[in-house]
N, C-alpha and C positions, 0 to 999 in steps of 0.2 A: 448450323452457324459455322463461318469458315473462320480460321484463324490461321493469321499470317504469322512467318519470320519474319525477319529483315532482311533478308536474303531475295524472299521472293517480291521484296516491294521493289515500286519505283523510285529509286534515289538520286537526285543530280544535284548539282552544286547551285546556289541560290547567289544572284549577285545583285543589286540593286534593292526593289521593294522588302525583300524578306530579310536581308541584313541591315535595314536602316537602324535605330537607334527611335528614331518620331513613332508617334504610337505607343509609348509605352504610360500607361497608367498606375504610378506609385501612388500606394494609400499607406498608412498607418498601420504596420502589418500585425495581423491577425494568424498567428500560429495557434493549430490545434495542440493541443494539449496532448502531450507524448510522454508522460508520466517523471520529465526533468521542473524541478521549480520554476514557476512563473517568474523568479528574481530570483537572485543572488542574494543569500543572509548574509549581513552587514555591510552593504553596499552601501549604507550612508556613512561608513568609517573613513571612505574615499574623499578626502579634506579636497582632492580637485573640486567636487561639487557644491563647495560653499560660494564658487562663483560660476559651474560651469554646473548648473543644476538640471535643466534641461539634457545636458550630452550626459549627463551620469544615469539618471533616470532611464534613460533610452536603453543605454549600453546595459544596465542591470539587467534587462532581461532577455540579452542577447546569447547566443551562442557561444560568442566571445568571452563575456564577462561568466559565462557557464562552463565554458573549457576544461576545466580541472574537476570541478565536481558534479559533471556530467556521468550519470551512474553508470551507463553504456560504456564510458571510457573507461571507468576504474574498474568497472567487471573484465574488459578487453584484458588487462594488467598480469590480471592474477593467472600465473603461471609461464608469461608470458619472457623468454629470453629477451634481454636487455631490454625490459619494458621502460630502463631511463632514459633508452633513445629517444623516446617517445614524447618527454616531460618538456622539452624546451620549445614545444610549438602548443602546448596546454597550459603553459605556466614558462612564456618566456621574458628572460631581463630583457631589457631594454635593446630595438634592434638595429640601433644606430651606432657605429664604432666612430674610428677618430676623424674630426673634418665633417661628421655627419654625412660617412659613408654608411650605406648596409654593411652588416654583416655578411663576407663573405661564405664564410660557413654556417652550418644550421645552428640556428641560436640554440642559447643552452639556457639551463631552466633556471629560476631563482630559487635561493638555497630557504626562501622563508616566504611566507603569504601568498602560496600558491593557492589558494584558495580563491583570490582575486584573479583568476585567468589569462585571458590576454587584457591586461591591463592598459590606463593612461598612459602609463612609464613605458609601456614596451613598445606603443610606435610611438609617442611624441616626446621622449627625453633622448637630450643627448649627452652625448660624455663628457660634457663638463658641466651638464646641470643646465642648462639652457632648454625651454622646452621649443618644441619645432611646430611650424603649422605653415599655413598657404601665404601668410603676407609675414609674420614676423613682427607685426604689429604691435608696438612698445606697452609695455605696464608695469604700473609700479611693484607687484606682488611680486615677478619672477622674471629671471633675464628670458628674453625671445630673441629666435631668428627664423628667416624664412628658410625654408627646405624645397628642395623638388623633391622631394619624396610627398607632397599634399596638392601635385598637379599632373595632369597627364599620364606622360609615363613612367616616372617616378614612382606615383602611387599606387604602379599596377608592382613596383619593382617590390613594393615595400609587402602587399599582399604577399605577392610571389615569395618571399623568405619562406612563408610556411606551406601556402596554398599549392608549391610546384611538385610537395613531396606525395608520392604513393606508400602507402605501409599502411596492412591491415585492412579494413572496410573505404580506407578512405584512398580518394583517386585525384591526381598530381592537377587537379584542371587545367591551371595556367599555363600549362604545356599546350594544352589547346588556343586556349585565347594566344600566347606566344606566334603559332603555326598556322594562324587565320590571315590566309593572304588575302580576305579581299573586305577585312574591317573596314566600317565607315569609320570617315573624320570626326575622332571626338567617343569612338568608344573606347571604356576602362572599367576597370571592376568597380570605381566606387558610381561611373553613371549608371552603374544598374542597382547595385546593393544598397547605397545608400542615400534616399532619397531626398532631393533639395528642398528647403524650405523658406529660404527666402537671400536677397543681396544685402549686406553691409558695409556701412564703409564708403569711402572714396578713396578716387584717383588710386595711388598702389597698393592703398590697402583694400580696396574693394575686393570682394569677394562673395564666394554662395556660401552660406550655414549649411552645411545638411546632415539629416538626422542619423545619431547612431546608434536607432533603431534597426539594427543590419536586416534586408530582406532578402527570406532565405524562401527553399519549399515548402516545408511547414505551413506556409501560410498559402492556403490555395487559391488567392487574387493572384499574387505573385506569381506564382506554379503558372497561371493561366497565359501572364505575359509574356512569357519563353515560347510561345507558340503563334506564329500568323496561319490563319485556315483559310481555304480558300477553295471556291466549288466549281469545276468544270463538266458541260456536260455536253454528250457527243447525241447523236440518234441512236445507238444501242445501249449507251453504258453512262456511266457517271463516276465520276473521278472527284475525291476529297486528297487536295493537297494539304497538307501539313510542313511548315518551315521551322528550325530550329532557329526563333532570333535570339538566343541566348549566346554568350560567347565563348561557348564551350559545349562540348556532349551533354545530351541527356537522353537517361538520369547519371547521377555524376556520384553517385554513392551505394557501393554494393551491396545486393541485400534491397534496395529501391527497385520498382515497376511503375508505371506509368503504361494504364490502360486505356486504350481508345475502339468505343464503337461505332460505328456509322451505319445506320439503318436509313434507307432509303425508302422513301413512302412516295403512294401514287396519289393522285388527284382528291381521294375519297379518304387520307388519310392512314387508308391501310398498310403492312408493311409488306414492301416486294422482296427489300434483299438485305442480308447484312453482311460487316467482313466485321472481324476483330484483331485489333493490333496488339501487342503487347511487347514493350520498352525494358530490358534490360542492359547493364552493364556489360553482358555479353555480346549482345543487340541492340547496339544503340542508335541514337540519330546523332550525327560528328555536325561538328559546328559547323554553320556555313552552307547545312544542305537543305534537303529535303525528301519527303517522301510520299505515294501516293497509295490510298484503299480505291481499289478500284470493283467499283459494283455493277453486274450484269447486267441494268436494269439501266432506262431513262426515266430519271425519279421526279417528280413535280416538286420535292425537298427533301433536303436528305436532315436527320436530328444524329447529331455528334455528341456524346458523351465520353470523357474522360475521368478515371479516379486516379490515385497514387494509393498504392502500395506501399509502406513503410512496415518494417519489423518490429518497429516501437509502436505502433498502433495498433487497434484492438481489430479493427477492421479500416475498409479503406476509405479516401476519405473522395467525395467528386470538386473537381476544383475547374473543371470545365466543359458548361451545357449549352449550344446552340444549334439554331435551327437553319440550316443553310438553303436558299432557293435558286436557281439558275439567273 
């Protein structure tokens, strides 16, 4: 069995079909279970969700709302120099300053209920107590205004406060999505992470709900849609292109692998040939591009298997199987 670097694949930059945004299929994400609680203990202490029941629910068993007492982090900690650098992108106050600007600098951490993670408060309040969202849509309960920080590119800015930084296992993404010169119209982190669910509203206050249920790799439907595959085939050989349509590297957290095998089979379904790839943060695929396994053979179909590799897992997990034909 051959196994490739990245080095020795075919890479070139993908502009058009493998960067669009269409094609991507959000479900209800499904994370394998990595030894972090399915929820957050006392997430129903979050008084936003006596109206906003649905988005709390979601976010409890997110990443976000796990941040702080995610066990991998506070094991990172221990012994760790200025490990409180660390606390204001785990447990950070509120990241809107005055005017309901970002913070210009790295937010800093709240001095109490960090336990709550990246909380309500810390993208949608602002500094006078107004909270923020896409339209600003009046209610009785609490002063509102509308924000660019819940459209376009604002919302990538608001990601960006925590997502741009590198320290430790974790890698700056949005530097990437930032360096993507040939993004379609309309992509940003929440069209991919967080998936719409339905319109509200009219005229200016119309808008999309969408869930924040954040989709991460964990969940291997998701994992599958950062990938277009595609099968080219010559008279001697056969070629499995792989497109990174995520907007940024992957894999995007060190210590992650992301395996891919392509076996090629002949008419009788036997196998002629196989390559095997294998995806680190050493070796990765940069946003924007692509890459190719190229097999010795003219295959009648080739069968592609991918798993991920995670350190928090027991073993790996496969999160993409299909049978490709010329």
């Amino acid at each position: 069995m051959a196994q490739l670097a990245l080095a020795g694949l075919t890479l070139a930059a993908t502009q058009g079909a493998t960067a669009r945004l269409d094609g991507w299929d959000l479900k209800a994400p499904a994370p394998v279970a990595d030894g972090r609680p399915a929820t957050l203990a006392r997430a129903n202490e979050v008084k936003c969700g006596e109206c906003h029941r649905e988005a709390l629910e979601s976010w409890a068993a997110t990443t976000h709302a796990l941040a702080w007492e995610n066990e991998p982090y506070q094991e990172d900690l221990v012994g760790r120099k200025k490990a409180e650098s660390c606390h204001g992108c785990h447990a950070p106050v509120a990241l809107h300053g005055e005017e309901d600007e970002l913070l210009a600098t790295k937010p800093e951490a709240r001095k109490d209920e960090r336990h709550f993670g990246v909380s309500c408060e810390s993208c949608h309040l602002a500094s006078d107590g107004a909270l923020l969202g896409p339209t600003g849509a009046p209610t009785q309960d609490h002063g509102t205004r509308k924000s660019e920080s819940f459209s376009g590119a604002g919302s990538d800015a608001l990601c960006a406060t925590c997502h741009r930084t590198t320290v430790g296992p974790v890698i700056g993404l949005v530097r990437d999505f930032e360096q993507w010169e040939t993004k379609p119209a309309g992509a940003s982190c929440v069209a991919c992470h967080m998936a719409p669910l339905r319109e509200v509203g009219q005229g200016e206050t119309k808008r999309t709900v969408r869930s924040h249920a954040l989709q991460t790799p964990r969940d291997p439907h998701f994992l599958a849609q950062a990938f277009g595959v595609t099968l080219e085939s010559a008279e001697r050989s056969t070629r499995v292109v792989i497109a990174n349509r995520a907007g940024h590297r992957v894999p995007g957290l060190i210590g992650r692998e992301l395996e891919f095998v392509a076996v090629a089979l002949g008419p009788d379904g036997k196998e002629l040939a196989r390559e095997t790839l294998v995806l680190t943060t050493e070796a990765y695929l940069p946003v924007g591009d692509s890459l190719s396994l190229e097999l010795p053979v003219k295959a009648a179909k080739v069968a592609l298997r991918a798993r991920h590799v995670d350190p928090r897992l027991d073993k790996p997990v496969l999160f993409l199987e299909r049978e490709l034909a010329p």
